[in-house]
C-alpha beads as a LAMMPS data file, in Angstrom:
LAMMPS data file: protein, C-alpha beads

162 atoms
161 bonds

1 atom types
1 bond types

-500.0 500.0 xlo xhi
-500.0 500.0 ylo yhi
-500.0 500.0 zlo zhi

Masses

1 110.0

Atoms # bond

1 1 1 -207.164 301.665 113.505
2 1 1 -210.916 300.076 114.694
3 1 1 -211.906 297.105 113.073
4 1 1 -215.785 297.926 111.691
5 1 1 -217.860 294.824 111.573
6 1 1 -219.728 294.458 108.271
7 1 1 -223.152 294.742 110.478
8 1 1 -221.706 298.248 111.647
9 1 1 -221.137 300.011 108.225
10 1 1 -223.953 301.645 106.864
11 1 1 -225.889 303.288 109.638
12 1 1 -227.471 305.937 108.136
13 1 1 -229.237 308.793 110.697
14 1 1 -233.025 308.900 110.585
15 1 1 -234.886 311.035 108.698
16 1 1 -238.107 313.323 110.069
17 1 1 -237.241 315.942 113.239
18 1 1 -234.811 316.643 115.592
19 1 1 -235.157 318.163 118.922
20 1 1 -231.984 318.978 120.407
21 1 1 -231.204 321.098 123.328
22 1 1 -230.674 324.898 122.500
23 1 1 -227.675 325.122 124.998
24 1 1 -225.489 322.787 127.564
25 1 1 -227.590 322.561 130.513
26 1 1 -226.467 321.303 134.018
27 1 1 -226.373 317.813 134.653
28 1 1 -229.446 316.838 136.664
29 1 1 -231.333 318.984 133.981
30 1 1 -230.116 316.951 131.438
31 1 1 -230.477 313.368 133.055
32 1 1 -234.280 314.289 134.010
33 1 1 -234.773 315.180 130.374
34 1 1 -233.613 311.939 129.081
35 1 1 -235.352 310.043 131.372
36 1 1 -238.630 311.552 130.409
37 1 1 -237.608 310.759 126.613
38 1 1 -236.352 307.140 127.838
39 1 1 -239.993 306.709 129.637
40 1 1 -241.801 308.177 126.194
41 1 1 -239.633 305.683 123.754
42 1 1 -240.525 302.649 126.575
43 1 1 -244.194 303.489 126.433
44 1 1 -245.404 305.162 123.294
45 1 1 -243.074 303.723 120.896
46 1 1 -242.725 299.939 123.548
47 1 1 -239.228 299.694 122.280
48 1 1 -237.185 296.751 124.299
49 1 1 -234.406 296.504 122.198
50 1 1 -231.712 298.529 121.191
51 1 1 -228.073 299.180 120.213
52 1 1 -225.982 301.621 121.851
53 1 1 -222.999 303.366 119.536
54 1 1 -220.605 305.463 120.074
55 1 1 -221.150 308.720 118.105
56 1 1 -218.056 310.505 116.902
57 1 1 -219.966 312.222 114.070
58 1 1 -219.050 315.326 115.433
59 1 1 -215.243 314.482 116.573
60 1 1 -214.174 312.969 113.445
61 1 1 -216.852 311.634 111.318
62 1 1 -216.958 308.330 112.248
63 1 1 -220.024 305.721 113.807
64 1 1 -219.215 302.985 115.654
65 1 1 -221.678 300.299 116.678
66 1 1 -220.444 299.609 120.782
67 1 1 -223.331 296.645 121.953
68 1 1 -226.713 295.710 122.220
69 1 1 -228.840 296.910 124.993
70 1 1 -232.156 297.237 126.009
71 1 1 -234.597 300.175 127.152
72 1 1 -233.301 299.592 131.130
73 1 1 -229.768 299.882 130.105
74 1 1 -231.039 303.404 128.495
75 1 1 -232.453 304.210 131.718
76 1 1 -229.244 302.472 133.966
77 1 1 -227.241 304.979 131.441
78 1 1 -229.407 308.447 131.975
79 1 1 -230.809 307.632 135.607
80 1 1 -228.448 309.791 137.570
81 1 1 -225.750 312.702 136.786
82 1 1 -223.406 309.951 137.616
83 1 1 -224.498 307.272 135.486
84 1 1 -224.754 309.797 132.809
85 1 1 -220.958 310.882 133.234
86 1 1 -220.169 307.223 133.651
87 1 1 -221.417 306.018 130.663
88 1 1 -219.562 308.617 128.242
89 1 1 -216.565 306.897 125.869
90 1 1 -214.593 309.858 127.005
91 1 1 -213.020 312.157 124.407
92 1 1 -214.147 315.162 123.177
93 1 1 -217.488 315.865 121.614
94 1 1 -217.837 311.428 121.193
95 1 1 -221.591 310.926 121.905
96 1 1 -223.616 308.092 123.567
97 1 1 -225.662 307.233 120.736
98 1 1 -228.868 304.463 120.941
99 1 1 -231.201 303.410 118.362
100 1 1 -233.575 300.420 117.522
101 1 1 -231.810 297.739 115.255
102 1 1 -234.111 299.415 112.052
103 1 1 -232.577 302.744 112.957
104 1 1 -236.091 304.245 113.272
105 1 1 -235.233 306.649 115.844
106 1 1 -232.007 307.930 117.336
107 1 1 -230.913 309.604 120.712
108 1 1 -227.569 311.563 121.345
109 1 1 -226.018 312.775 124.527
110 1 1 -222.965 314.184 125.726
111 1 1 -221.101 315.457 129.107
112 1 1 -218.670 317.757 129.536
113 1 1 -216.876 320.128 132.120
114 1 1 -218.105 323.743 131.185
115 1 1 -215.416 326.592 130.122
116 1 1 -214.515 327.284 133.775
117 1 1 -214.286 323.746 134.740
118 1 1 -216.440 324.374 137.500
119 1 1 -219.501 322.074 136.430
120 1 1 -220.456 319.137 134.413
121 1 1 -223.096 320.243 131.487
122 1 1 -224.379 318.130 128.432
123 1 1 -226.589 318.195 125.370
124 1 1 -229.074 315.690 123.855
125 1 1 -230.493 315.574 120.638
126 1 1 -233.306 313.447 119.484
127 1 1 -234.267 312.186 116.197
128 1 1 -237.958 310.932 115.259
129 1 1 -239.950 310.372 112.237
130 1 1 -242.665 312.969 111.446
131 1 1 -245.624 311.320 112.948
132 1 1 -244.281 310.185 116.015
133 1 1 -242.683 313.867 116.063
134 1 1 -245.592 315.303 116.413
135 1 1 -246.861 313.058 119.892
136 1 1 -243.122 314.152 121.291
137 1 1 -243.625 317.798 120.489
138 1 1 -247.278 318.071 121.947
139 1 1 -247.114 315.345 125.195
140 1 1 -242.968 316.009 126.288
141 1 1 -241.607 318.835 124.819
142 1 1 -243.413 321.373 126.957
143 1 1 -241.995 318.942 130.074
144 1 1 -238.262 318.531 128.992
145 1 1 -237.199 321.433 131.520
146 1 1 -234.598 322.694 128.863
147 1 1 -235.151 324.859 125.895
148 1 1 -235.344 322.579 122.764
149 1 1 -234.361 323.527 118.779
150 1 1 -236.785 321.822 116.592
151 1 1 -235.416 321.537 113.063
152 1 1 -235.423 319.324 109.779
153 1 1 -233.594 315.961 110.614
154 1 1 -231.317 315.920 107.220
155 1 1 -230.216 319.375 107.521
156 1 1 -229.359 318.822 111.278
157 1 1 -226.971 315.956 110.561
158 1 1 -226.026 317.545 107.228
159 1 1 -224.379 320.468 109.786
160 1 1 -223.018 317.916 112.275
161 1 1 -221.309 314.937 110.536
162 1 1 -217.845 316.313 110.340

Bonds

1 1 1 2
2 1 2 3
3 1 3 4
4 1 4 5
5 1 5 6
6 1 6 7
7 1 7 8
8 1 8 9
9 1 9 10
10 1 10 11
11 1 11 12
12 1 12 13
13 1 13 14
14 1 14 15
15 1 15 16
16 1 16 17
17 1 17 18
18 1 18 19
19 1 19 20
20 1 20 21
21 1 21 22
22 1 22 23
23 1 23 24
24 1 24 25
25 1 25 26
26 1 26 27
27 1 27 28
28 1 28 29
29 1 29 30
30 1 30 31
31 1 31 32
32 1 32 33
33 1 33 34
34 1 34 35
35 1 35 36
36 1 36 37
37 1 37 38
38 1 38 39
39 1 39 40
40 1 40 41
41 1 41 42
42 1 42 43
43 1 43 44
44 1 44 45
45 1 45 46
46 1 46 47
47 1 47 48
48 1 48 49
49 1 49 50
50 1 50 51
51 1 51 52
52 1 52 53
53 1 53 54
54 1 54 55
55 1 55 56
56 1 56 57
57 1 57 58
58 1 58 59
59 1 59 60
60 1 60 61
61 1 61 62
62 1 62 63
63 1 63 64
64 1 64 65
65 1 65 66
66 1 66 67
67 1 67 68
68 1 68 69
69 1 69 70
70 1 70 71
71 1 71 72
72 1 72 73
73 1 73 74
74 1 74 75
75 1 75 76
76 1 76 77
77 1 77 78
78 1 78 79
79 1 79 80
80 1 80 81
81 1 81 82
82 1 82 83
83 1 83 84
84 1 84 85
85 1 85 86
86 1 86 87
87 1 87 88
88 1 88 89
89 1 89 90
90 1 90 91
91 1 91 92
92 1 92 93
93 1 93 94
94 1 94 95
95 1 95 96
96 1 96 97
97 1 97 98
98 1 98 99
99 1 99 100
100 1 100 101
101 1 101 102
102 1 102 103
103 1 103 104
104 1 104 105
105 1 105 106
106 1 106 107
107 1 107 108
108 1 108 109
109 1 109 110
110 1 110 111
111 1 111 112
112 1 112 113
113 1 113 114
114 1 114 115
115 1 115 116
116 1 116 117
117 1 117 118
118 1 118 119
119 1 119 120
120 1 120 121
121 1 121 122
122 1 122 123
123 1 123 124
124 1 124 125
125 1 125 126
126 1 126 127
127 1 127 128
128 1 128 129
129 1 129 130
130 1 130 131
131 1 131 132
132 1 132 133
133 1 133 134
134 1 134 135
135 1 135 136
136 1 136 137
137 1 137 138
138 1 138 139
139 1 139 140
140 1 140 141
141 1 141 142
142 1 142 143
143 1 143 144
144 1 144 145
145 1 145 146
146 1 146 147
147 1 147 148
148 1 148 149
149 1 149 150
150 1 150 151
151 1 151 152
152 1 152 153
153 1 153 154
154 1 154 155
155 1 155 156
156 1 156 157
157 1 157 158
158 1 158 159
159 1 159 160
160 1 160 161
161 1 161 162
């Protein structure tokens, strides 16, 4: 049974919108997306600091804080295919989660092996509040590459969190 530091319990998903990708998408697809949302936290939101967790809202319900980071260890993490599949905890639908330590924002991602086992695929879904939604929708959105699901941040992790 894991041990939950007291600083751990309690994280609570952001509210505001979530952009998530419609589909699994190849691998390259999905690292260039996340870089693009890694260079848009760096420079419109200048986070530095953040805390990387890994997400098994969707295995089992549970959160668990993993270690402090900072916005190059996002971009060491997403940089490549290979980093991407690298930095995964490794059992089944357990997310790479990051957030800054007030929670403002949060960014999910997860790699897989499609049905056929033939190629790696992942997902990414991205939480902001409502006004900083709206400079992600209009300035990266229409860059991402992959078709994204825009939709009301409570009712997206109301239909997740097992």
């Amino acid at each position: 049974m894991a041990i939950i530091k007291p600083e751990d319990q309690g994280f609570q998903p952001p509210g505001g919108v979530n952009f998530s990708t419609e589909e699994f998408v190849p691998l390259n697809k999905l690292s260039n997306a996340l870089c693009k949302i890694a260079a848009f936290l760096q420079n419109d939101l200048h986070v530095t600091q953040l805390v990387r967790y890994d997400d098994w809202w969707q295995h089992d319900g549970l959160h668990f804080r993993k270690a402090d980071c900072d916005i190059h260890g996002l971009f060491a993490m997403v940089q490549t295919p290979r980093s991407l599949l690298l930095s995964m905890p490794g059992d089944e639908l357990v997310y790479v989660g990051i957030a800054p330590p007030d929670s403002s924002w949060y960014v999910r991602f997860y790699v897989c092996w499609d049905d056929l086992d033939s190629e790696l695929i992942g997902v990414f879904d991205l939480t902001l509040s409502v006004s900083i939604a709206d400079r992600f929708r209009s300035s990266l959105v229409p860059e991402i590459g992959c078709k994204i699901r825009e939709q009301d941040a409570a009712e997206y992790f109301k239909k997740i969190i097992l």
